[in-house]
C-alpha angles and dihedrals in degrees: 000000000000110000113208131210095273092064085250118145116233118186115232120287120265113248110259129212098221088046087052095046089052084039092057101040098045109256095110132042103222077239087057093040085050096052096039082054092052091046085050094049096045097051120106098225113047111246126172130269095243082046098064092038090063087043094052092043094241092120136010125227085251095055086048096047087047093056101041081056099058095035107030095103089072084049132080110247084236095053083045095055091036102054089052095054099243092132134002129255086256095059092047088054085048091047101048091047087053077048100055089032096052110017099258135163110238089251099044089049099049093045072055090054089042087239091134134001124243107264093049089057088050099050096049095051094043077050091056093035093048093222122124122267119219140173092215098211108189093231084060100056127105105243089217097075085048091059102093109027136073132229094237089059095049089040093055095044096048093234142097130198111239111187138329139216143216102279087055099249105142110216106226126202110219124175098215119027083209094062094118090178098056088030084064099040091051097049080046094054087040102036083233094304100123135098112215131221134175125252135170107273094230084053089052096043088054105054082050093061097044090046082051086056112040083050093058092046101049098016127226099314113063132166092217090164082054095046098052085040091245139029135309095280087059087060103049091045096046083052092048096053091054093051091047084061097041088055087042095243129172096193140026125197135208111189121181112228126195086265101006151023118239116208114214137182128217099216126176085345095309129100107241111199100230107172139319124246123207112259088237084071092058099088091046098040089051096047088049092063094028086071104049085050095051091224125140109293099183093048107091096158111056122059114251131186121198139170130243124197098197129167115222124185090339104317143103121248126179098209115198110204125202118194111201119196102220130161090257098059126276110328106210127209122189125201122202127207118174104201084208099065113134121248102242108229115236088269102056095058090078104250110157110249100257089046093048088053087050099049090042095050100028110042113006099048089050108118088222148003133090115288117195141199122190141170133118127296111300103013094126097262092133087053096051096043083053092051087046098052086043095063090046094047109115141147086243093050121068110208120190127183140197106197137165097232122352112243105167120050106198124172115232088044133088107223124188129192129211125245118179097183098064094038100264100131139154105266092049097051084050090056089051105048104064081058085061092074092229132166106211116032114193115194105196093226132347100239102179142331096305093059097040085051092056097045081046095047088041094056098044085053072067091258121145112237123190118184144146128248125189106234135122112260135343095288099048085058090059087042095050093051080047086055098044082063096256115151123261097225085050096050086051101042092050115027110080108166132020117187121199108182131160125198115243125196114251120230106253101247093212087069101024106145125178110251142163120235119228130264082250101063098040094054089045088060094040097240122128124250115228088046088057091051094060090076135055121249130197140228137190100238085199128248141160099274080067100034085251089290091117083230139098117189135317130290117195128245114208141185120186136208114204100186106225123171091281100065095038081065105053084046094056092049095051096246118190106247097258096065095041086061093047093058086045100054084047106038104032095020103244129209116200122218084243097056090039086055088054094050093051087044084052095057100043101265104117143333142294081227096067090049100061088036103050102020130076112238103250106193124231097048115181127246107273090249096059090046090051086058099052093052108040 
């Protein structure tokens, strides 16, 4: 028996086939397993158990869906759904009872309901089937496996070859792995040399009728090689870039499996599973891009990195490719830089009101003194350097920068790049800039001591430096300067501002629903409760304006670190980093990144669950009233 807080007797937990599964492949201790099923049974609201485990830490998202792949086929396709969160314990019960009433299947049912979208459902059941899924797009497909078969067929038969491989086995995209019609006509099309995969049937239905009209257009022959200017794998990856745009991603991702290669974006800071390819595509996919990124094509053991200038939908991108030798085969990531990307103004980086006047009169309006931003890859701190050097851009203001690699290109600035191979690197372009009389110098990053002790000796000439630092928050940027050896007196009589910030995803406004987060989340982020349930919160129900993530794009979340006699004090005195935050919240009024991400949740920006999931616990976080005051 486990006995809760309120002296009441549970019996003992049910064993749970998902538990059991993370049990036995070491994700969960059975301690672990046994504590995460009483906190199950003693919540209010009944949540499942994969649910609590991510909400305790005890397992990521990633660990569960894992899981659920190499073990689905021993669970039910509704437990499976359930214990990822996808839909609640009251839509199963309505789905099963559409099911019983009309014949169903459970996930045809539940898309009925709008309890989960179709390619959720697909994904989840090519996941527990352990087959590819893939969005079968026709520019995509290779023109050889549409040789020798006609759309009425494929429309009749409710399928579409996608690609083939040596061997000759055509891979075929079907919409339900059940379909016993289309299944035997397939085998019979094939003579059972296919390997089937699961798409979305208007995806499917599309590339028919494209298929039906390039035909009639072109007729049966057709030089498609001719007509991409290359092979197949031009083609899919051409597609691919353009949807990338079109989702506004900054990465893709194309990852060998044992048996596929799953193709991922990086949009607004998440990984969005986007299809599946067959593994027989990969050789020809990375020499494909191989190729525009004149790398080493015959090299498939040793990591390379290359560059691609390639022109999308009417616009220039600088792609930065990374080839990654894994034992899988060579794992791809693409970068994409639009060098037309807009500069964002001061007020469109998310700074409360009281914290944008401060930064702007405080710190960016100083004539000198070393300004930095800080925060981990990808947490905004080039975009808002950018938007700071804009508002300080003037004819009357000369701005030089030192920067690996440009990303910006901003008139009124001179902007310099690094280039290591010709010499060009960053300490002697350190040494040159101060001889350029300028006002504001920008160092990209401070890498080391060397750089630290150029933004500190420019500064003290009475020159203004902005740069970026990867630490934690505000007060990890003035330890770490402490750490590089830099003195103390010089640290305090030359750093004014320090800036820590993180990206959080926005609710998408088309699906935003009112909601109440958990008693989980709100002690994890050390707020009380009923304080939290006074005010409305807001959730991204998913839909397709958001690609069923209930978010559209990041907002920043920002504490800064405005450096007054007091803290130049406890800096000078070598203080541990407790104490120094503690003199910051109560002389310069600080606002941690933390407390900054509650007040947007407050007010419906964005979620209690990005919080916890982007941004570093700081102790001591103010009542929710008193947040909601310093950030109006």
């Amino acid at each position: 028996m486990a006995v809760t807080k309120k002296g009441e007797f549970l019996a003992e937990a049910p064993r749970n086939p998902l538990g059991d599964a993370l049990v036995r492949d070491g994700v969960l201790t059975e301690e672990q397993l046994r504590r995460a099923q009483r906190v199950q049974q003693y919540l209010e609201q009944p949540r499942q158990l994969g649910q609590v485990l991510i909400e305790l830490g005890y397992a990521t998202k990633k660990q569960i869906a894992e899981v659920v792949s190499k073990h689905g086929a021993g669970m039910r396709f509704g437990e499976i759904l359930l214990e990822q969160g996808l839909i609640s314990e009251e839509q199963l019960e309505r789905a099963l009872q559409l099911q019983e009433e009309q014949g169903l299947k459970v996930g045809e049912a539940l898309v009925e309901l709008g309890a989960i979208n179709e390619r959720s459902l697909l994904q989840n059941l090519a996941r527990q089937a352990g087959v590819p899924y893939i969005e079968p797009v026709f520019a995509m497909i290779d023109p050889e496996v549409l040789q020798d078969v006609s759309p009425g067929y494929l429309e009749r038969y409710g399928f579409i070859p996608f690609s083939s491989n040596e061997e000759g086995y055509v891979t075929v995209v079907v919409n339900d792995l059940e379909a016993t019609e289309s299944l035997a006509a397939i085998g019979e099309l094939y003579n059972e040399a296919y390997n089937l995969s699961l798409g979305p049937e208007d995806v499917i239905r599309q590339a028919i009728s494209d298929f039906a009209h390039y035909r009639e257009v072109h007729g049966r022959e057709r030089d498609a090689k001719a007509e991409v200017g290359g092979d197949s794998a031009a083609q899919l990856i051409d597609h691919l870039l353009v949807a990338a745009v079109d989702d506004r991603a900054s990465d893709i991702h194309f990852e060998p499996m044992s048996d596929l290669i799953r193709v991922r974006f990086r949009i607004d800071g998440m990984l969005v599973y986007k299809t599946d390819l067959p593994k027989d595509l990969l050789p020809r996919v990375t020499s494909r891009l191989k190729v525009l990124a004149e790398c080493n094509i015959t090299e498939h053991q040793r990591h390379q990195g290359g560059r691609i200038l390639y022109t999308i939908k009417g616009r220039e991108y600088d792609m930065r490719l990374s080839v990654y030798v894994t034992v899988h085969g060579e794992c791809l990531v693409l970068r994409l830089l639009s060098k037309h990307t807009g500069l964002l103004s001061l007020e469109e980086l998310g700074m409360s009101g009281p914290m944008l006047e401060r930064y702007r009169t405080q710190v960016l309006d100083l004539p000198s003194g070393v300004v930095l931003i800080t925060g981990p890859t990808g947490s905004g701190k080039t975009t808002t350097l950018y938007s700071s050097l804009n508002h300080c851009n003037s004819v009357d203001t000369k701005i030089i920068t030192a920067e690996d690699p440009v990303e910006y290109m901003i008139d009124g600035l001179i902007q310099c790049s690094i280039y290591d191979k010709i010499g060009r690197t960053y300490e002697a372009t350190l040494r040159e800039i101060v001889r350029q009389d300028p006002d504001i110098i920008v160092l990209g990053e401070i890498r080391d001591r060397a750089s630290a002790q150029a933004a500190i000796q420019a500064a003290l000439t009475g020159h203004k430096v902005y740069s970026t630092f990867h630490t934690e928050d505000t007060i990890g940027g003035l330890l770490r300067l402490i750490d590089m050896d830099i003195e103390t007196f010089l640290i305090s009589s030359t750093v004014i501002s320090v800036v820590a910030q993180r990206l959080l995803r926005r609710v998408c406004q088309h699906c935003a629903e009112p909601y109440y987060p958990n008693p989980i989340e709100v002690e994890q982020l050390g707020l009380d409760f009923n304080e939290v349930r006074e005010h409305e919160l807001k959730k991204g129900r998913g839909c397709s304006h958001c690609n069923y993530t209930g978010y559209y794009g990041r907002v920043g979340v920002y504490e800064l670190l405005v450096v007054n006699d007091a803290v130049k004090s406890v800096i000078l005195e070598k203080r541990p980093s407790h104490q120094i935050r503690k003199t910051c919240m109560e002389s310069t009024g600080l606002i941690s990144t933390s407390e900054d991400g509650v007040a947007k949740a407050i007010r419906g920006v964005t979620t209690f669950d990005e919080i916890l999931r982007h941004v570093p616990r700081t102790p001591g976080i103010r009542p929710v009233r008193q947040i909601l005051a310093m950030t109006q």
